[in-house]
C-alpha positions in Angstrom: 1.5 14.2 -26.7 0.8 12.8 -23.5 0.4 14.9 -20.4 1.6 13.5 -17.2 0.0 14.6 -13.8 3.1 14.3 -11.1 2.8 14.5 -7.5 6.2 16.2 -6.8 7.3 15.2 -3.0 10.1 18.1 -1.6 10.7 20.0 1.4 10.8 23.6 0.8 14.1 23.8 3.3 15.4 22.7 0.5 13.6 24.2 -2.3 16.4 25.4 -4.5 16.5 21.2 -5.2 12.5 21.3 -6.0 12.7 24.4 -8.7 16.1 23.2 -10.1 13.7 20.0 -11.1 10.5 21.7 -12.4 13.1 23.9 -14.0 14.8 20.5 -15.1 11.2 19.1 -16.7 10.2 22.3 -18.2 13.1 22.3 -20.6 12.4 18.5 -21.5 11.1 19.0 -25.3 8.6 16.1 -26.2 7.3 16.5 -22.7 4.5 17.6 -20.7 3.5 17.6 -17.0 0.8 18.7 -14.8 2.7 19.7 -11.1 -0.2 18.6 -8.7 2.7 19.6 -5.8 2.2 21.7 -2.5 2.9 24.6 -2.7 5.0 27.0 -0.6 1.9 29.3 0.4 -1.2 26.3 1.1 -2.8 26.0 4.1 -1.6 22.2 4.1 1.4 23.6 5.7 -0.8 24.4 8.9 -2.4 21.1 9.2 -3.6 20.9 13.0 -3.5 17.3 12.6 -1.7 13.5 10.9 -4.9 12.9 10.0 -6.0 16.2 8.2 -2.4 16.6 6.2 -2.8 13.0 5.0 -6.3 13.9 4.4 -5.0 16.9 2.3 -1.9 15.4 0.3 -4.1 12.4 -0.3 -6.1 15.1 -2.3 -3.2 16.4 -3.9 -2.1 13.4 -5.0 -5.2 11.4 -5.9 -5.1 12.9 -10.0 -1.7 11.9 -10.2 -0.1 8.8 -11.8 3.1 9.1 -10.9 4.7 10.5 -7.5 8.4 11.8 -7.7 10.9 12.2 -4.7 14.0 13.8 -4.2 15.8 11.1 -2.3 18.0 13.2 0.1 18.9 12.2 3.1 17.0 14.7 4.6 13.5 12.7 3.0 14.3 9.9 5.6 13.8 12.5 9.0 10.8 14.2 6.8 6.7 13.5 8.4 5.7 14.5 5.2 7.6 12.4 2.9 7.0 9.4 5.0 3.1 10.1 4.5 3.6 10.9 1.0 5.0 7.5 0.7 2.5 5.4 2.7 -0.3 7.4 0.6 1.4 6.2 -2.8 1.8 2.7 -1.8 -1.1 2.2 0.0 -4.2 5.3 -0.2 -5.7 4.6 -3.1 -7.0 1.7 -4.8 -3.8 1.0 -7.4 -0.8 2.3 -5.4 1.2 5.5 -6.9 4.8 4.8 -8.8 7.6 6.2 -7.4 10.2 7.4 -9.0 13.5 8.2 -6.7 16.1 10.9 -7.8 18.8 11.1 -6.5 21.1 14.6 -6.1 23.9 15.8 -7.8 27.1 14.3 -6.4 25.2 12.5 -3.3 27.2 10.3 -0.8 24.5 9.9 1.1 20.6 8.9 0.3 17.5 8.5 2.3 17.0 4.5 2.4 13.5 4.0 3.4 12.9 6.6 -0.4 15.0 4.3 -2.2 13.3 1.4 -0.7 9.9 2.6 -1.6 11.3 3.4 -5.2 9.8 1.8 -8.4 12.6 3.2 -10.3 15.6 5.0 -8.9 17.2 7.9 -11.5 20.4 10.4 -11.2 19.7 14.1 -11.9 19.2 14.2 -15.3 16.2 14.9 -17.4 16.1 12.6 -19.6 16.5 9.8 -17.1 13.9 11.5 -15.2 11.4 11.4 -17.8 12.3 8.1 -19.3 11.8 6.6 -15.9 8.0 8.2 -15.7 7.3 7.5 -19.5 7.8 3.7 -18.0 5.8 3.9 -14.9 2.8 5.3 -16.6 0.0 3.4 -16.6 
């Protein structure tokens, strides 16, 4: 079985959305995933710079094939989910999928996420991981 190494984009003001997804993926039979995400506690958090926290989730991200964001409309005011995106589509030498989801009973969606999406998916694991299965190269 193929393990997939996912670059999980969130903001922890709304981390209950973040574990309900890893909790979402871990119950996935047939499946397996290697979170390459910030988390809560790195010193990313305290970047003193643009340049050193792109420097930083470019790291992250670089062993990853796939990048995942929970499309919000929060992800549209978020620095770091605006960098994340600009790093997938344009910081390495093959740009990053992106995979959108989008929440549980959303009216409202974050655009510029969608935009950037090469697949958009509702919460549901099986969409979720169909939608990478695709992507990866």
């Amino acid at each position: 079985m193929r393990t997939h190494n996912l670059f999980i984009s969130h903001s922890w003001t709304y981390s209950d959305s973040y574990g309900k997804l890893v909790g979402l993926l871990d119950t996935r039979h047939y499946f397996a995933y290697r979170n390459y995400s910030v988390p809560k506690d790195d010193p990313i958090h305290r970047a003193r710079s643009v340049t050193t926290l792109k420097a930083a989730v470019q790291r992250k991200m670089s062993s990853c094939g796939i990048v995942i964001i929970l499309a919000g409309v929060y992800a549209t005011y978020s620095k770091w989910i605006n960098i994340e995106i600009d790093l997938a589509q344009s910081g390495f030498t093959y740009p990053k999928p992106i995979v959108a989801i989008e929440p549980w009973a959303s009216q409202r969606t974050s655009l510029r996420v969608k935009q950037a999406a090469d697949r958009i998916v509702r919460w549901n694991k099986d969409s979720v991981v169909k939608a990478i299965r695709e992507l990866a190269n």
